[in-house]
C-alpha positions in Angstrom: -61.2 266.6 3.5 -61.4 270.0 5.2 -61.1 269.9 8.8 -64.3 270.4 11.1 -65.2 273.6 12.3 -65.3 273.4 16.4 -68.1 275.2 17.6 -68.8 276.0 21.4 -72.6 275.8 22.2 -73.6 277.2 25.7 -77.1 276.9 26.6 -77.3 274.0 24.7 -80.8 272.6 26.5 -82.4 276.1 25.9 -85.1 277.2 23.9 -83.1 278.1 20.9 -80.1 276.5 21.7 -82.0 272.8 22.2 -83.1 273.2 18.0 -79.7 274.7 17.3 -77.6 271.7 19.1 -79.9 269.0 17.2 -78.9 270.3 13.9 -75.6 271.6 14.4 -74.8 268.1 15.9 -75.9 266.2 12.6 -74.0 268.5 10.3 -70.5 266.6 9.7 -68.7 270.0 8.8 -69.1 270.9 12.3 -67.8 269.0 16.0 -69.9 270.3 18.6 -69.2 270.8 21.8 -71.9 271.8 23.8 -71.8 273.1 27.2 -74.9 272.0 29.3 -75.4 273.4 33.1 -77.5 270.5 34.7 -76.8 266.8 34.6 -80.0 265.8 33.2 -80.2 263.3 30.7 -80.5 263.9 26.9 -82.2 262.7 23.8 -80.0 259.9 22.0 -79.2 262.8 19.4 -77.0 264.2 22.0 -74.6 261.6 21.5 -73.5 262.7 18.4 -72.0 265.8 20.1 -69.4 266.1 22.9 -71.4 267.2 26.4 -69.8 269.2 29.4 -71.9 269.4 32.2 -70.7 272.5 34.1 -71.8 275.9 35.2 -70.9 278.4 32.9 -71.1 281.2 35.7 -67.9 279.5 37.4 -64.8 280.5 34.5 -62.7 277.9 35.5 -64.6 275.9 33.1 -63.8 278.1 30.1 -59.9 277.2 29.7 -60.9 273.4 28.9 -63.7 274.0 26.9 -61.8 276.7 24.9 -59.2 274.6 23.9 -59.6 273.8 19.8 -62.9 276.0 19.5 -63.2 278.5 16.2 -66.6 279.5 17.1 -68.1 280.4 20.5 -72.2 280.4 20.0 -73.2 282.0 23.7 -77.2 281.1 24.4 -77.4 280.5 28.3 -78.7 284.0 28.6 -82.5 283.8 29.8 -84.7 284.8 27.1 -87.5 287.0 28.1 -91.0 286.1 29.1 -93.4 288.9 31.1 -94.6 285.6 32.9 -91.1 285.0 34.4 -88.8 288.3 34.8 -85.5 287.5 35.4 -84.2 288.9 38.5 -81.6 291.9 38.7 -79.3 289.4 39.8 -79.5 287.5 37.3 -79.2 289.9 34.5 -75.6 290.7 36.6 -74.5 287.7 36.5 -75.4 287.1 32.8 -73.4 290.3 31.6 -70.7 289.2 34.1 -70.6 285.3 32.4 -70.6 286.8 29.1 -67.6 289.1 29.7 -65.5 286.4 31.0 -66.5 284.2 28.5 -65.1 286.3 25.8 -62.4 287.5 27.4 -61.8 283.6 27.7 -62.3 283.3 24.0 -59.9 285.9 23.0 -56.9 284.2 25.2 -57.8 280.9 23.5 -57.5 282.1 20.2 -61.2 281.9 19.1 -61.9 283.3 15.7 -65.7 284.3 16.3 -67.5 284.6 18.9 -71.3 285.0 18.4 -73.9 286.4 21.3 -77.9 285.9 20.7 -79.4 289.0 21.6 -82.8 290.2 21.7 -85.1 293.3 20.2 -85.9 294.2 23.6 -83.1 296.7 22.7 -84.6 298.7 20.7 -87.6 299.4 23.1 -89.2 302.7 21.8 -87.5 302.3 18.6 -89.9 299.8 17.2 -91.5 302.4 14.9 -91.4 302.1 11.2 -88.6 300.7 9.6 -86.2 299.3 12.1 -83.3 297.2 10.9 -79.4 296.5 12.5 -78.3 300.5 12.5 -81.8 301.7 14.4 -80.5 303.6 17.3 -82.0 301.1 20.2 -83.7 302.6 23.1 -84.9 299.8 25.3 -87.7 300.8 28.2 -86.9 297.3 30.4 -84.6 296.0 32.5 -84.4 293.1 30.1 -83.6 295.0 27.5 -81.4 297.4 29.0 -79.2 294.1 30.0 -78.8 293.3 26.4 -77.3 296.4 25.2 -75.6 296.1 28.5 -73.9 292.4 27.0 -73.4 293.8 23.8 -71.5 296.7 25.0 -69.0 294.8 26.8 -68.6 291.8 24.2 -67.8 295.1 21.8 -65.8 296.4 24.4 -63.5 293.4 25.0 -63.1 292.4 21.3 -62.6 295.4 20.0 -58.5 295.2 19.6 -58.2 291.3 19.7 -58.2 289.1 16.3 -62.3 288.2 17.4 -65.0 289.1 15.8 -68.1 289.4 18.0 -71.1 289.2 15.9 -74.4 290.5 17.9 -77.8 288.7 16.6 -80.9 290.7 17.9 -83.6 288.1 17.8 -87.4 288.7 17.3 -89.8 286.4 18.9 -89.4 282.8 18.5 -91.4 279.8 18.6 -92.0 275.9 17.8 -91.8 272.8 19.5 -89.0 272.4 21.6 -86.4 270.3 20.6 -85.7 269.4 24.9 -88.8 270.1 26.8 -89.4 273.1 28.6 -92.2 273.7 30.5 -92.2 277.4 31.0 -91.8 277.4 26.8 -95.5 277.3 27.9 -95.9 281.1 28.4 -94.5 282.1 25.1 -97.6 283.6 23.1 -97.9 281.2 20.7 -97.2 278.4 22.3 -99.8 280.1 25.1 -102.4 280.3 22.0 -101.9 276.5 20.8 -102.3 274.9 24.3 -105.5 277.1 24.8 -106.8 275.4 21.6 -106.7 271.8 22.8 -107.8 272.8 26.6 -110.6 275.0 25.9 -111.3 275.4 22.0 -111.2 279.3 22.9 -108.4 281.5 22.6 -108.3 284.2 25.2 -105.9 287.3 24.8 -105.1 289.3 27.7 -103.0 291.7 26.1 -104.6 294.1 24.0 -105.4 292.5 20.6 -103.8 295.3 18.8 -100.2 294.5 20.3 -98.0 294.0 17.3 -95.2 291.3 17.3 -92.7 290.1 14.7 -92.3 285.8 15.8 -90.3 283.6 13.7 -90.4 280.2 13.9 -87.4 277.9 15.9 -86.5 276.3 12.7 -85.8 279.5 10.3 -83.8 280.4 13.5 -81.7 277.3 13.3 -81.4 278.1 9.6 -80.2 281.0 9.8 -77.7 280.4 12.7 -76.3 277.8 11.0 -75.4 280.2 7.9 -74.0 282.6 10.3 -71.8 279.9 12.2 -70.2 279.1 9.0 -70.1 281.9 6.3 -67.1 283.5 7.1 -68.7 286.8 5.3 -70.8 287.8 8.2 -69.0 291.0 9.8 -68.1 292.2 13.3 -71.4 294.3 14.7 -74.9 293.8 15.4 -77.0 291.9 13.1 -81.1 291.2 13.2 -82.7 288.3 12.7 -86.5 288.8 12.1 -89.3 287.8 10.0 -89.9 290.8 8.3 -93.6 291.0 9.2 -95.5 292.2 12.1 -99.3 291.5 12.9 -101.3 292.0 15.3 -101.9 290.0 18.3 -105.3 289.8 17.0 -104.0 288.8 13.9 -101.7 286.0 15.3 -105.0 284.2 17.2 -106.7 284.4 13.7 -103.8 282.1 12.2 -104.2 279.9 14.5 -107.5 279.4 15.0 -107.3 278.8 11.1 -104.8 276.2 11.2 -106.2 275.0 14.5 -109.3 274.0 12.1 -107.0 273.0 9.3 -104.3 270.5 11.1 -106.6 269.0 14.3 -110.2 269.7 13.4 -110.8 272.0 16.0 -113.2 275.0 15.4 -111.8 277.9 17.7 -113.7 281.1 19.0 -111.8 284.0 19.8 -112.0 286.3 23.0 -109.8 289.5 22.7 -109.7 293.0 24.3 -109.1 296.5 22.8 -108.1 298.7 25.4 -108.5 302.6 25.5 -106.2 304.3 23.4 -104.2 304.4 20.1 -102.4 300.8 19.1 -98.7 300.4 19.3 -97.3 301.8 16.4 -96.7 299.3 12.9 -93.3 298.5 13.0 -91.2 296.0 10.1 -87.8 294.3 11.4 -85.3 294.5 8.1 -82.6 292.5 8.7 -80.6 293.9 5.8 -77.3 293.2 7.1 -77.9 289.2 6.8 -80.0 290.4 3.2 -76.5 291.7 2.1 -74.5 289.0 2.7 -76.7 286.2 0.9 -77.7 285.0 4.3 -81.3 283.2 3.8 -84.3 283.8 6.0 -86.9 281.2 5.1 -90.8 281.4 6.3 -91.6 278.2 7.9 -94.3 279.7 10.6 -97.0 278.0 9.7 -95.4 274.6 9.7 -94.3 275.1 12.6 -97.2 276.5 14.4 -98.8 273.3 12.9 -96.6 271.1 15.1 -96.7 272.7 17.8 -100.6 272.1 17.4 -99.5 268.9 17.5 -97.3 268.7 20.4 -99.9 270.6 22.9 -102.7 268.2 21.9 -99.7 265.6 22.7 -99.4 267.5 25.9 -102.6 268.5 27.1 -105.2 267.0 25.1 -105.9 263.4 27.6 -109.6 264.5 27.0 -109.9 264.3 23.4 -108.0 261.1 22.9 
C-alpha cells in the first residue's frame, strides 16, 4: 500500500476550507492535519482528521505541525466580502503569517505548498478573456494584499525544492460545511435567504454587475485534484467557472429554482444605474484545462441546497 500523503490544512473551519477538510478527511490516500484557530467544537466528521487548535499568526506553532507534511494547503486568509472589509491590519498580518509559514515549510522539507488566492487581483483586468497569464491590476486593498502574498510566497520559494502553486479563486458559494454566519453576505447566499424572508429579491448593486461564482463543491473538486496530481506546476493558477452573468441574471436563477426546489414564486426588484455596464469578462482557467484537471458545474445543485439550508435557517414562518 502507498503511504498517505500528509496534508496541512489551515483555516480549516472557513468557508472553503470547512468543505475542503470534510472531504479531504474521508479520502484514505490522504492524513489530514488540520490547523484550527479557536477551540470550538466540531462536527463528528472532524474526528477522522488530526485537530491543532492554535493561532497560526504565532510561528512557534509551525515547527510541530510541519513535522511529516508533503503538502501545506494555506486558507486562513479572510476571503472578501464588501459587507466586512478586512482591516489594514489584518491584510499585514496575513502577508506576514503567510511568509513565515512558508519559510516554515521550506525548512521542514515540504514538497508543495499551495496558497488560495483570489481574482480581486486582477481588478481592471477583468475585460475579455482573462485566464492565469492576464497581467493583474487589482483597484482594492483586498486585492492589492493578494498579489502582495503571492509575491512573497514566489519570493521565498523561488531557490528552495517547493513548489508554491497560487489558485486565484472566483466567487464561491454553497452551504457551509461549519456554520458561518457572516457566509450570510455572500450574494448568493444574500439572494437565497431573501427568498424564504420576503419572497422578493432585492439587488442593491446595479443589476448589470457581472460575476463568475462557482459553487463550494466543484471548489473541493478541484482542490482535491490539485493536492494530489503531482502535474500541477509552480505559478499562478485560476480556478473559475468559465461563465459570467449578470447580477440580474444570477436573481433570475434563483428565482427559477426558488419556484422549482421550495415552491416559492419570487418577484424581482433590481436597479440599473446611469452609465455603461461593467465590461463581459470569461475566467479561462487553461492552466488546470492543460493538465487534465476537471472543473465540474454543480451550481445549480448547490444553489438548490442552499435553498434549503436558509429556509432551514430563516424560514420559522413557513413551517
Amino acid at each position: 500500500m502507498a503511504p498517505q500523503q500528509r496534508v496541512l490544512l489551515t483555516g480549516a473551519t472557513g468557508h472553503v476550507g470547512g468543505h475542503l477538510f470534510r472531504h479531504l478527511s474521508a479520502v484514505p490516500s490522504i492524513a489530514t492535519h488540520a490547523l484550527v484557530r479557536s477551540p470550538r467544537p466540531l462536527p463528528d466528521w472532524a474526528a477522522r482528521a488530526e485537530v491543532t487548535f492554535a493561532d497560526i499568526s504565532k510561528s512557534e506553532v509551525f515547527a510541530t505541525a510541519l513535522q511529516g507534511v508533503d503538502t501545506v494547503v494555506h486558507l486562513a486568509t479572510r476571503g472578501y466580502s464588501a459587507a466586512v472589509l478586512p482591516t489594514a491590519t489584518e491584510l499585514a498580518t496575513e502577508q506576514r503569517t503567510a511568509t513565515a509559514l512558508v519559510q516554515a515549510a521550506i525548512r521542514a522539507g515540504v514538497s508543495r505548498f499551495i496558497f488560495l488566492s483570489s481574482i480581486h487581483v486582477y481588478g481592471n483586468s477583468l475585460i475579455g478573456v482573462v485566464d492565469d497569464d492576464t497581467p493583474p491590476s487589482p483597484t482594492t486593498e483586498y486585492g492589492r494584499s493578494r498579489q502582495s502574498i503571492e509575491h512573497a510566497l514566489l519570493a521565498a520559494t523561488r531557490d528552495s525544492a517547493t513548489t508554491v502553486v497560487l489558485l486565484r479563486l472566483t466567487n464561491s458559494f454553497g452551504t457551509p460545511a461549519i456554520p458561518r454566519p457572516e457566509t450570510w453576505n455572500l450574494l448568493l447566499h444574500d439572494l437565497c435567504r431573501q427568498v424564504v424572508e420576503t419572497s422578493t429579491i432585492s439587488l442593491r448593486s446595479d443589476a448589470r454587475l457581472r460575476r463568475d461564482v462557482i459553487a463550494l463543491r466543484d471548489v473541493v473538486q478541484v482542490l482535491t485534484q490539485v493536492i494530489t496530481s503531482p502535474s500541477i506546476s509552480h505559478g499562478v493558477h485560476l480556478i473559475a467557472s468559465g461563465q459570467s452573468l449578470q447580477l440580474g441574471e444570477w436573481a433570475a436563477v434563483v428565482q427559477r429554482l426558488a419556484r422549482e426546489t421550495l415552491g416559492i414564486d419570487v418577484s424581482i426588484d433590481c436597479r440599473v444605474n446611469e452609465g455603461s455596464p461593467q465590461p463581459a469578462y470569461t475566467l479561462v482557467p487553461r492552466k488546470l484545462r492543460e493538465v487534465g484537471v476537471t472543473i465540474p458545474d454543480q451550481r445549480e445543485a448547490e444553489i438548490r441546497d442552499l435553498l434549503r439550508f436558509a429556509l432551514q435557517e430563516f424560514g420559522a414562518g413557513r413551517q
